[in-house]
Wavefront OBJ file of the C-alpha trace (Angstrom):
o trace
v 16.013 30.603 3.490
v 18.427 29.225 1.066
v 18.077 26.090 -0.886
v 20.908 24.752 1.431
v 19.105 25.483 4.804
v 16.582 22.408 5.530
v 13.379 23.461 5.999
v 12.197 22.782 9.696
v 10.734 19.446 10.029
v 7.006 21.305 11.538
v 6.741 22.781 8.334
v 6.441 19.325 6.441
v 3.871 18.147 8.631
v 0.869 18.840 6.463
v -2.863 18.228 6.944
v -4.695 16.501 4.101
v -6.202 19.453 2.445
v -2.643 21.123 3.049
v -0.529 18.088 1.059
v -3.177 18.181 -1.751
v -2.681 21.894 -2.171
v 0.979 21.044 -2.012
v 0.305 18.200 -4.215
v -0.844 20.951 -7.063
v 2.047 22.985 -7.005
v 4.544 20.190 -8.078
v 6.443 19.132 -10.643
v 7.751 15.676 -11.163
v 6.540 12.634 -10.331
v 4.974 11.907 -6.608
v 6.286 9.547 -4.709
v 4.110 7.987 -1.586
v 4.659 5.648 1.488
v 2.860 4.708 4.344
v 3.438 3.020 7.782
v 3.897 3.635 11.337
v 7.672 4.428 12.019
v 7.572 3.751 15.365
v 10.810 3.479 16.297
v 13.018 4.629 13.808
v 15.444 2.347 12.249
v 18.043 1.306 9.507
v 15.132 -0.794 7.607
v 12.847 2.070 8.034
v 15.347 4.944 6.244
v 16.290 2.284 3.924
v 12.637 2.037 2.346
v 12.211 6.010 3.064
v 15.186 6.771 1.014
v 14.573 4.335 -1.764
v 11.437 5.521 -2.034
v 12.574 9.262 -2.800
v 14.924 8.134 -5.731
v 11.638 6.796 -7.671
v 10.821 10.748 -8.163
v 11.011 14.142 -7.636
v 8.800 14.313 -4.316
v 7.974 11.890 -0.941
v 5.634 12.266 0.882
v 4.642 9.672 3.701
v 1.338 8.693 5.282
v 1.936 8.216 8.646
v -1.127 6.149 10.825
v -2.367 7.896 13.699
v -2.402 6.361 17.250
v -5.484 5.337 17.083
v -4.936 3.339 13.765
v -1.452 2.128 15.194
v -3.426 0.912 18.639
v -6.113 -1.141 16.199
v -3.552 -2.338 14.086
v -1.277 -3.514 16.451
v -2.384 -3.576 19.641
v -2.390 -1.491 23.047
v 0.873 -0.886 23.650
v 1.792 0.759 20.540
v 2.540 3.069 18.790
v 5.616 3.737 21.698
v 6.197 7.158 20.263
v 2.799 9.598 19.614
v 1.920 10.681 16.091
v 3.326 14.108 16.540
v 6.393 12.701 17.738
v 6.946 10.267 14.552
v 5.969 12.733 12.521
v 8.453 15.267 13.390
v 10.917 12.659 13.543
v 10.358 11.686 9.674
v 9.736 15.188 8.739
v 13.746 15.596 9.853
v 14.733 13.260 7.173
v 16.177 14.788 4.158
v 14.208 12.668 1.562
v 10.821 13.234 2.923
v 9.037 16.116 1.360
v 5.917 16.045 3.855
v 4.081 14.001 6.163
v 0.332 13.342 6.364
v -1.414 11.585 9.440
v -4.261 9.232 8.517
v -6.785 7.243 10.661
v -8.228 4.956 8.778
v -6.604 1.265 8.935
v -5.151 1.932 5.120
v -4.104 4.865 3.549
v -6.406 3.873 0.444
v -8.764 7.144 0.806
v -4.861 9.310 1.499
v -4.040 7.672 -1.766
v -7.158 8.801 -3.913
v -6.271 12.562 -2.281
v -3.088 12.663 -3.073
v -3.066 10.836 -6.602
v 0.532 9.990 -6.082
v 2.899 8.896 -9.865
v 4.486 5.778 -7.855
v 3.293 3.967 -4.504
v 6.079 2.342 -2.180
v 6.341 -0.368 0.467
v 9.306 -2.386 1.965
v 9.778 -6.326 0.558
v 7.389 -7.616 3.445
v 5.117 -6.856 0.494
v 4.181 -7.912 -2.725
v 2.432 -4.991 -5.884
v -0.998 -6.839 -5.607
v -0.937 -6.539 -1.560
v 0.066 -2.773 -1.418
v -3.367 -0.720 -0.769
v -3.768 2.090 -2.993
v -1.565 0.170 -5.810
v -4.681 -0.426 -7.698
v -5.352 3.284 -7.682
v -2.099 4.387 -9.135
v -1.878 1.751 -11.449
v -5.205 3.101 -12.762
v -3.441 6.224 -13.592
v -0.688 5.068 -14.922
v 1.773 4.965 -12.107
v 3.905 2.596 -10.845
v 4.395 0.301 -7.765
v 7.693 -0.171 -6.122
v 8.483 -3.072 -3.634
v 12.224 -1.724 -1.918
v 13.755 -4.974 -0.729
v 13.846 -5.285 3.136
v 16.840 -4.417 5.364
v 17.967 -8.037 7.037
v 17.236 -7.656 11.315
v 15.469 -4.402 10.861
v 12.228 -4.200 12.736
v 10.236 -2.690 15.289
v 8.884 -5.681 16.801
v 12.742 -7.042 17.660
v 13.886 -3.100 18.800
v 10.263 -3.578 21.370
v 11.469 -7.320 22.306
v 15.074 -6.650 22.949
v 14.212 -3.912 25.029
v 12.134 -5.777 27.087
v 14.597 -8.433 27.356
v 12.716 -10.845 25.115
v 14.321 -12.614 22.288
v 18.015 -12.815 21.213
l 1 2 3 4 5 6 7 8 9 10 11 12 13 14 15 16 17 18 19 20 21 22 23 24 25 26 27 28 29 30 31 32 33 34 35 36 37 38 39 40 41 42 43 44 45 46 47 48 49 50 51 52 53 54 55 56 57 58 59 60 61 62 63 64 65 66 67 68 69 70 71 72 73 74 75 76 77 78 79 80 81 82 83 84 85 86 87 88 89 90 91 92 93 94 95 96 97 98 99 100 101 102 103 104 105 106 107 108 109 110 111 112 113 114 115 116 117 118 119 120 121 122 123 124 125 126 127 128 129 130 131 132 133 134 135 136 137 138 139 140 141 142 143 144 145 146 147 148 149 150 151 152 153 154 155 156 157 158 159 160 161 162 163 164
């Protein structure tokens, strides 16, 4: 495969002790998200792709159905973790995807020992979990400003006929 051919999106799907084996074999800074990415939308690739211009390498922590369910309730996630995973493993500016079940991708973030830690404007550096950690090492913290009517919550409501 050429450097033009994208890689197939199962291939960026990685298991924890597969990223952090990844993780050694790079050069450049790390770049790491989190979230659900339910349902995949403008806001969401807006963060995603900011994210990947902070350095040479995203990868996303992605949180599992169970941790989507506790988080925010029965009915979601609407798409299954393998689903959203292959779905951001497709994007061109993620570099791999890791599932985690935990509520926060703090212990993901102490594996993985990422240069620069990423969330959308919905949050501020001292409420980003894992900031602390990276800031420790001497990374960075990057809030990407959110996209205006982006959200999974209104996608959910309109389709249900709720809402504007």
């Amino acid at each position: 495969m050429d450097l033009l051919t994208p890689r197939p999106p199962a291939d960026k799907i990685r298991t924890w002790e597969g990223a952090a084996a990844w993780r050694r074999t790079l050069t450049g800074p790390l770049v790491f998200t989190n979230g659900v990415f339910d349902l995949l939308h403008p806001g969401h690739v807006d963060v995603l792709s900011g994210a990947r211009a902070q350095g040479a390498h995203l990868v996303v922590g992605l949180n599992s159905d169970d941790s989507v369910r506790r988080l925010k309730g029965p009915d979601r996630p609407v798409r299954s973790e393998a689903e959203r995973a292959y779905v951001l493993a497709a994007l061109e500016c993620v570099d791999a995807v890791v599932i985690f079940g935990e509520d926060t991708p703090r212990e993901l973030v102490r594996h993985l020992a990422p240069d620069v830690i990423v969330k959308g404007g919905d949050y501020s550096p001292e409420t980003v979990v894992g900031a602390s950690d990276v800031v420790a090492r001497g990374g960075r913290v990057v809030i990407i400003p959110l996209t205006p009517g982006q959200s999974t919550s209104g996608i959910i409501d309109k389709l249900r006929g709720v809402g504007g």
